[in-house]
ZAFIRO-361353 format. One record per residue: residue in one letter; chain; x, y, z of N, C-alpha, C, O in turn. Coordinates in pm, 1 decimal, always signed. Example, Ala and Ser with C-alpha at 12.3 -4.5 7.8 and 13.67 -1.06 7.14 Angstrom:
residues 2
  resn  chain        nX        nY        nZ       caX       caY       caZ        cX        cY        cZ        oX        oY        oZ
     A      A   +1319.0    -569.0    +780.0   +1230.0    -450.0    +780.0   +1320.0    -330.0    +780.0   +1423.6    -331.9    +846.5
     S      A   +1285.0    -225.0    +708.0   +1367.0    -106.0    +714.0   +1290.0      +3.0    +787.0   +1340.9    +113.8    +803.9
END
This chain:
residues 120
  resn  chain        nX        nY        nZ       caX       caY       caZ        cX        cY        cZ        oX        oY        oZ
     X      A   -1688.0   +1453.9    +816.0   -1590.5   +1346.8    +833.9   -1482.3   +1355.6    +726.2   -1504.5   +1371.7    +606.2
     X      A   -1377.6   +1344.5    +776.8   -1287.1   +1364.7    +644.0   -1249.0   +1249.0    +613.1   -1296.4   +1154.5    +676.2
     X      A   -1159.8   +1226.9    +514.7   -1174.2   +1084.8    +418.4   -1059.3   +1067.5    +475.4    -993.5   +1161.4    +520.3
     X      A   -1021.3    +940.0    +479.8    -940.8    +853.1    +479.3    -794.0    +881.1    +375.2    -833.2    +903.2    +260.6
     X      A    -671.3    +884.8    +382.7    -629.0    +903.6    +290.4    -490.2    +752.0    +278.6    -409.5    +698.4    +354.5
     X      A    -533.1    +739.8    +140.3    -482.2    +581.7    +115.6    -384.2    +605.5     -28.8    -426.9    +660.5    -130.4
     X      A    -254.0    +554.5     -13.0    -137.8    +577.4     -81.2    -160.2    +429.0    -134.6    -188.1    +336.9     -57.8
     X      A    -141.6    +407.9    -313.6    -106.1    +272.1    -347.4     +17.2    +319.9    -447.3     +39.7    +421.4    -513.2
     X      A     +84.6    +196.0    -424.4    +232.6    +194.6    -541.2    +172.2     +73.2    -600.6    +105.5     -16.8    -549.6
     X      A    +214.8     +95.1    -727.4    +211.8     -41.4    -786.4    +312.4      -0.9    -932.1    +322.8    +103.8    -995.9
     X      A    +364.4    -109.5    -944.6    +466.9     -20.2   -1094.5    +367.7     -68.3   -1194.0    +411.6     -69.1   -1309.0
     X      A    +250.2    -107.0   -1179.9    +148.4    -170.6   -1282.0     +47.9     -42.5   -1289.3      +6.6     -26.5   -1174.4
     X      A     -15.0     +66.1   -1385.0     -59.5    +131.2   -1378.3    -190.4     +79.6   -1387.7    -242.4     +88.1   -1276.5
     X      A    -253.7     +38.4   -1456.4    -381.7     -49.4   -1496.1    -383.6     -78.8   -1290.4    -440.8     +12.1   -1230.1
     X      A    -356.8    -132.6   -1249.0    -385.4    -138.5   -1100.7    -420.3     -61.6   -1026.7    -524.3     -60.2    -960.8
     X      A    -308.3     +34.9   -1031.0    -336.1    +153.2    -964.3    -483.5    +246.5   -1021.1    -556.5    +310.9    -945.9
     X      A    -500.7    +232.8   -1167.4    -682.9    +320.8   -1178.6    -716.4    +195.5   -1124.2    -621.1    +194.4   -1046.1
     X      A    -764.7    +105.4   -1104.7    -838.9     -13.1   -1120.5    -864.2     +29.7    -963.9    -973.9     +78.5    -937.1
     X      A    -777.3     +15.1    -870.7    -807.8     +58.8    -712.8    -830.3    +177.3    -669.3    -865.8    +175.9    -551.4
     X      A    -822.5    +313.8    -731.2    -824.8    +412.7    -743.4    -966.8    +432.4    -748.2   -1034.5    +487.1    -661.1
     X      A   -1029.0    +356.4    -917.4   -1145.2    +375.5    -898.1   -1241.8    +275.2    -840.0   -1359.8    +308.4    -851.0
     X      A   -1208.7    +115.0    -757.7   -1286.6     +83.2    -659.9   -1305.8    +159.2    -520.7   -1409.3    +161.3    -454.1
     X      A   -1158.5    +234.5    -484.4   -1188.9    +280.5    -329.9   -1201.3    +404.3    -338.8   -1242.6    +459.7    -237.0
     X      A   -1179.2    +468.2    -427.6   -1265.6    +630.8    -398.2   -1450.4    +649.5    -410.3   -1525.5    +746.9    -404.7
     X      A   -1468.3    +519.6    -427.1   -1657.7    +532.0    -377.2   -1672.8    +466.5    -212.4   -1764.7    +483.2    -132.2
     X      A   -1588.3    +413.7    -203.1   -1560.4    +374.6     -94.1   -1554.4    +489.7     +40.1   -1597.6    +480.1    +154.9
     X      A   -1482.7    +597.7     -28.7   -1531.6    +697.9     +35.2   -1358.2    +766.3     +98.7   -1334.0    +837.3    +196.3
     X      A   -1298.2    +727.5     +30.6   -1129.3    +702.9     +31.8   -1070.2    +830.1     -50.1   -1134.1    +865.9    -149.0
     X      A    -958.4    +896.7     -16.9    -861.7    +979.5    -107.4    -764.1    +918.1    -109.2    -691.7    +879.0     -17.7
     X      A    -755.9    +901.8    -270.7    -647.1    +804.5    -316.7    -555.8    +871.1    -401.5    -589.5    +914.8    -511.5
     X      A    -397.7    +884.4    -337.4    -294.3    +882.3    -404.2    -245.2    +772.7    -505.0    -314.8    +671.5    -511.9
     X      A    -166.8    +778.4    -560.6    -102.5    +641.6    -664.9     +57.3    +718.3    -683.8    +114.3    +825.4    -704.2
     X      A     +73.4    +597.5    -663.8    +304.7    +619.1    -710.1    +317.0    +477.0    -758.0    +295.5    +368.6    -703.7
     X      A    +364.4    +517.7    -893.9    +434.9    +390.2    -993.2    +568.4    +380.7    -974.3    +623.0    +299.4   -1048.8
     X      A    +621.1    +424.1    -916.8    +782.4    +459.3    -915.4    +806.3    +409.0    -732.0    +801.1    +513.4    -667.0
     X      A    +813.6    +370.4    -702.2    +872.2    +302.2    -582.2    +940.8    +388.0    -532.4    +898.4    +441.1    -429.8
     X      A   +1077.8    +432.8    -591.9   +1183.3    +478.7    -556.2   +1120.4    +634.2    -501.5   +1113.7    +637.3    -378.6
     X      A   +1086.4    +727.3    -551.0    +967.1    +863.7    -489.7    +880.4    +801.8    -393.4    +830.5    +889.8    -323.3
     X      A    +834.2    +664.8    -354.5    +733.3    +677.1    -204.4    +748.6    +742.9     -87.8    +664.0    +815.6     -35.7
     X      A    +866.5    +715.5     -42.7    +907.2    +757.9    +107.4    +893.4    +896.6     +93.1    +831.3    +954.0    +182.6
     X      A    +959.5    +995.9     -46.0    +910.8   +1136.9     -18.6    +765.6   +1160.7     -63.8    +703.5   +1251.8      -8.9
     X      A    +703.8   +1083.9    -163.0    +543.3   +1091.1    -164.2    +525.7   +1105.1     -29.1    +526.7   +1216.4     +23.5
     X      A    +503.0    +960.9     +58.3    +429.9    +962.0    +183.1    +434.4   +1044.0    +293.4    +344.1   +1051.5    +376.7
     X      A    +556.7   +1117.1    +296.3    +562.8   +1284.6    +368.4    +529.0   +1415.0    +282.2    +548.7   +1527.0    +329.2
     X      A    +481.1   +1396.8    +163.6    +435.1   +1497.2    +151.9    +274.3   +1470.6    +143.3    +209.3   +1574.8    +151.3
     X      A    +201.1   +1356.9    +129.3     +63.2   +1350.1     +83.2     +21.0   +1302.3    +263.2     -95.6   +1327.4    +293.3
     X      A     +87.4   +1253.8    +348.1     +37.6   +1174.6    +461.0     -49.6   +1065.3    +488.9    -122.1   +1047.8    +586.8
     X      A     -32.3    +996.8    +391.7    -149.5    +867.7    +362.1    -209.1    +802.8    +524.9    -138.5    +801.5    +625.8
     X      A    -307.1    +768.4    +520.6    -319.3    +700.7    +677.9    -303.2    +569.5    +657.5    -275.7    +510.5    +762.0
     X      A    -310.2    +498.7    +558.8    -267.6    +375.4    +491.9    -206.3    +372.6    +384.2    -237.9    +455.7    +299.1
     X      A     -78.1    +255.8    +350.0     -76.1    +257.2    +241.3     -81.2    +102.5    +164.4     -67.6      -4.3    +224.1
     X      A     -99.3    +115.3     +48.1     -90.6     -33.8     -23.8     -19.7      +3.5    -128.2     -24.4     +92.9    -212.7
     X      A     +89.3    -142.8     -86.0    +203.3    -147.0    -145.5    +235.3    -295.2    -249.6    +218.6    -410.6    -210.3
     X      A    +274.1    -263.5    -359.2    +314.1    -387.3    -452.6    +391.8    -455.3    -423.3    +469.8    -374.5    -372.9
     X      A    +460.1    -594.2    -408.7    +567.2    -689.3    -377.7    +696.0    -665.6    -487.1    +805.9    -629.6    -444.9
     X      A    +672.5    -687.9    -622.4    +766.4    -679.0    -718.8    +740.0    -573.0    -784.1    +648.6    -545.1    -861.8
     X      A    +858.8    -496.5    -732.5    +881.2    -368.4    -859.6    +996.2    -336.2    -904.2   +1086.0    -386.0    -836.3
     X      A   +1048.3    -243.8   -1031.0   +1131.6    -277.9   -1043.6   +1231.9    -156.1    -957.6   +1183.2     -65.0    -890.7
     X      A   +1361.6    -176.4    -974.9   +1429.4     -71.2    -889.9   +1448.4    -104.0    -770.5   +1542.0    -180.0    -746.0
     X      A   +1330.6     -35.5    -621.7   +1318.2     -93.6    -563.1   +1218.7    -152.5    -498.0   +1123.6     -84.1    -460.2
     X      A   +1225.2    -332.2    -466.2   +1086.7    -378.1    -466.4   +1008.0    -343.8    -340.0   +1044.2    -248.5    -270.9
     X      A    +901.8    -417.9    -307.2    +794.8    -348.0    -187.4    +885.5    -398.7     -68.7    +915.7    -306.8      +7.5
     X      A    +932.5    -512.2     -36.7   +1015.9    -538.4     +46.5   +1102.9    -410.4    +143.2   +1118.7    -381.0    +261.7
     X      A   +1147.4    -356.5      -3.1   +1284.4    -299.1     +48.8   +1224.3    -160.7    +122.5   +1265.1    -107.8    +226.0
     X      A   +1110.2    -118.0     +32.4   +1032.0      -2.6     +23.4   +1003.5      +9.6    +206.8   +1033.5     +79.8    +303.4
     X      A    +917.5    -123.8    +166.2    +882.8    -141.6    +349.2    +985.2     -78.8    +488.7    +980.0     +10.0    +573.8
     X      A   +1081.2    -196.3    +442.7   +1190.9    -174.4    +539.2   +1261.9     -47.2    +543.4   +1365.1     -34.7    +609.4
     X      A   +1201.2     +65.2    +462.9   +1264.1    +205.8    +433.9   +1158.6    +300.0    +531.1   +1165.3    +388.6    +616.3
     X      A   +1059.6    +220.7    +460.2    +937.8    +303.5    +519.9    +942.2    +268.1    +715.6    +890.9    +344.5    +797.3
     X      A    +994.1    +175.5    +741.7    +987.4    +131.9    +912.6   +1096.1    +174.9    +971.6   +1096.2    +188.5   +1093.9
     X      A   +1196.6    +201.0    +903.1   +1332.2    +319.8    +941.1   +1310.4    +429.2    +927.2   +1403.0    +491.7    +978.7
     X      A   +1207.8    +522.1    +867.7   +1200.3    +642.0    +856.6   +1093.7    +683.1    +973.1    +971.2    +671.5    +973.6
     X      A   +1188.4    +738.3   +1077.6   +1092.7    +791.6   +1186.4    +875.5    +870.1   +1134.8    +760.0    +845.6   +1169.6
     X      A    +947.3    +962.3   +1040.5    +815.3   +1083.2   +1068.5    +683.3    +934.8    +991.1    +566.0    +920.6   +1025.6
     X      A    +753.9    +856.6    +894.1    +640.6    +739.9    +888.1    +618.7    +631.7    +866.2    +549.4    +570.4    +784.9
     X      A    +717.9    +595.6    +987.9    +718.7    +462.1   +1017.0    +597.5    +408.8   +1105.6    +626.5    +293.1   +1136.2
     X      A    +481.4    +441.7   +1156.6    +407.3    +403.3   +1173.4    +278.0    +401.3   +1116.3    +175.5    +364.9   +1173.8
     X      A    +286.5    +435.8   +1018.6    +131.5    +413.1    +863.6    +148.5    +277.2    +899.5    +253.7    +226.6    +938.5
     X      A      -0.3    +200.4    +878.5     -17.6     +92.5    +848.8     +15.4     +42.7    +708.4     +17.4    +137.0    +629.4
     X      A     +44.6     -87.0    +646.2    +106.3    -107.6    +550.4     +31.0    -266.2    +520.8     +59.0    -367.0    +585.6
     X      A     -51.8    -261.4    +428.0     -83.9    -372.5    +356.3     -37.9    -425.9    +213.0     -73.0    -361.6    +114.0
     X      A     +55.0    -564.3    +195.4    +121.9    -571.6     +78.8     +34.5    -668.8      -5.8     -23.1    -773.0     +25.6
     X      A     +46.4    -576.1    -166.0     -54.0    -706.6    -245.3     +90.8    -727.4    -324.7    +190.6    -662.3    -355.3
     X      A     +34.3    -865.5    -338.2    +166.2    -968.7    -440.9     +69.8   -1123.9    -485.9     -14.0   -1190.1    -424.7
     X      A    +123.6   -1133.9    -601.4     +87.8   -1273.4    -659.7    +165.3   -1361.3    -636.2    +138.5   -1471.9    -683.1
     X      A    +288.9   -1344.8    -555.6    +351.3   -1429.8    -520.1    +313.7   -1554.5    -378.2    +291.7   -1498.2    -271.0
     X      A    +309.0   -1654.8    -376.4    +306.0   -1766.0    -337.6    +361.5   -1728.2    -186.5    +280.2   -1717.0     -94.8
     X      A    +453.2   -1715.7    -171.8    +507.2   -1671.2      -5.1    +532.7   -1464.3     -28.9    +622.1   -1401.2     +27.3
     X      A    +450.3   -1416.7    -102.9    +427.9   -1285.3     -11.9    +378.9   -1254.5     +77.7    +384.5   -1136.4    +112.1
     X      A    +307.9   -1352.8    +155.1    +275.4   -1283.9    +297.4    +401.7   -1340.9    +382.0    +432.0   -1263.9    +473.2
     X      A    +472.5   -1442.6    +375.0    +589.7   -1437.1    +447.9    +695.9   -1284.0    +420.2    +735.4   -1208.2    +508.9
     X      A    +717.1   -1274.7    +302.2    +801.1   -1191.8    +302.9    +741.0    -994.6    +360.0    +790.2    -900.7    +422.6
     X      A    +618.7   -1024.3    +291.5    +586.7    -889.2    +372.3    +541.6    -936.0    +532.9    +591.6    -847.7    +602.6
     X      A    +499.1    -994.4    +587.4    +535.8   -1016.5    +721.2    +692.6    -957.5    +804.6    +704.4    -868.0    +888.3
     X      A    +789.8   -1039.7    +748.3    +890.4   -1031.9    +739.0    +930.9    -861.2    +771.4    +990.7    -806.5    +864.0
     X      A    +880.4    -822.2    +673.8    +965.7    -643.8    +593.1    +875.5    -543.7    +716.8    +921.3    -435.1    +752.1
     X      A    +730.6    -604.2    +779.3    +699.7    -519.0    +817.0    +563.1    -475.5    +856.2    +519.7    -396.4    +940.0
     X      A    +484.5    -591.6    +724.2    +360.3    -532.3    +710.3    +252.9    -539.6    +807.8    +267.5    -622.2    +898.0
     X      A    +146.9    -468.1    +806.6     +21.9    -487.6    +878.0     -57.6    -584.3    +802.4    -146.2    -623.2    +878.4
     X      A     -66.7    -636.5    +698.2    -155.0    -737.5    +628.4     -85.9    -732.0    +516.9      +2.3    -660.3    +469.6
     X      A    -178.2    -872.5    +469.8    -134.7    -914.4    +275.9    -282.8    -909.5    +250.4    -383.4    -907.5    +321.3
     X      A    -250.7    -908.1     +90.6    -382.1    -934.7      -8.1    -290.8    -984.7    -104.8    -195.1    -932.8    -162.3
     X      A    -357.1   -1129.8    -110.6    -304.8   -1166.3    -254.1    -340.2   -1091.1    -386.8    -410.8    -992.6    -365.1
     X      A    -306.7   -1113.6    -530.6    -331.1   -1078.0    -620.1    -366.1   -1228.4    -701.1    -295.0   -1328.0    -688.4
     X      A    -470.6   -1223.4    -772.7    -606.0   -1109.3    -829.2    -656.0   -1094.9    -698.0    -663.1   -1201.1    -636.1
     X      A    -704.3    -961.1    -619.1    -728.6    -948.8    -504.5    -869.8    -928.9    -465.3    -890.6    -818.8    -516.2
     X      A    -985.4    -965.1    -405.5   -1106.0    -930.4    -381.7   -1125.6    -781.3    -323.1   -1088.9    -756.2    -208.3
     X      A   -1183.7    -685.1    -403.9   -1247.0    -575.0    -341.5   -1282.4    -572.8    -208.5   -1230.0    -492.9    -130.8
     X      A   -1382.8    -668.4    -167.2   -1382.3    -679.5     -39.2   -1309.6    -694.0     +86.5   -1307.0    -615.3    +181.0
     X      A   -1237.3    -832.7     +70.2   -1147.8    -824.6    +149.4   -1023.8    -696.9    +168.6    -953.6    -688.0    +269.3
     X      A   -1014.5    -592.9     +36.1    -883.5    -495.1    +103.2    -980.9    -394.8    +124.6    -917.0    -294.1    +155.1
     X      A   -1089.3    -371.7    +124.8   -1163.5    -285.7    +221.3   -1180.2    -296.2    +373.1   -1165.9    -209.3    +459.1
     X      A   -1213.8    -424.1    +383.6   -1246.1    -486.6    +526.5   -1106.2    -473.0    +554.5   -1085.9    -429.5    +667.9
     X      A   -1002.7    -496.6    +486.5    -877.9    -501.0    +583.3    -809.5    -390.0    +629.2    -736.1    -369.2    +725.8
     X      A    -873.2    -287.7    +487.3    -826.9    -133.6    +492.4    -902.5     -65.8    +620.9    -826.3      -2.3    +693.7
     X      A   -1040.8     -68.9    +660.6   -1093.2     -87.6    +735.1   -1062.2     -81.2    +877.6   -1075.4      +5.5    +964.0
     X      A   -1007.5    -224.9    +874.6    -959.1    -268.2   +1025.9    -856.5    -190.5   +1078.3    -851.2    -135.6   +1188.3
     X      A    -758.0    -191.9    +968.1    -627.3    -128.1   +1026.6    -629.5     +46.9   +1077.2    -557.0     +97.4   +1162.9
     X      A    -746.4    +122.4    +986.4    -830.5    +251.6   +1002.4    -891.2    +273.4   +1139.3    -883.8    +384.0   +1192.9
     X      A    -953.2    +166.6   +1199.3   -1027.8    +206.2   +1310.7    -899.9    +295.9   +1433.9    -939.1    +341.3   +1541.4
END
């Protein structure tokens, strides 16, 4: 069975090991991009089958990222789950695009089960 392959941005590095090393026992190959602005060519060159994406970054934020990522034909259809501590980030990633939110501080569980769902 081959693994799953799961792209996270976060401009917070401490996040990115922190999920890195919950979902690679999970059974997951996990990319990481701190830099926002390199995703769209990350995600054609690594092919993530999911990705999880940060709300506020700096440069450009997950929003915009999104709406880049849903204009770009070869992968605009990855599923896209946005984590944010913000109060109306699931409106706004709704909004931009997404397949789900996870708030932040985020339960392990729930972005498995959600990573999960969107996988089947």
């Amino acid at each position: 069975m081959n693994s799953k392959k799961i792209m996270v941005c976060d401009d917070d590095q401490g996040i990115l090991d922190v999920l890195q090393m919950l979902l690679e026992p999970e059974g997951f190959t996990v990319f990481t991009e701190i830099n926002s602005t390199n995703l769209i060519k990350q995600i054609q060159i690594d092919e993530p089958d999911l990705i999880l994406l940060d709300l506020w970054m700096p440069l450009l934020s997950g929003d915009q990222v999104l709406k880049a990522i849903r204009n770009t034909q070869a992968v605009q259809d990855i599923p896209v789950i946005v984590l944010s501590a913000s109060v109306d980030g699931d409106d706004i990633a709704a909004d931009a695009g997404a397949n789900d939110f996870v708030a932040k501080p985020f339960d392990l569980d729930d972005i498995v089960s959600k990573i999960n769902s969107l996988l089947v």
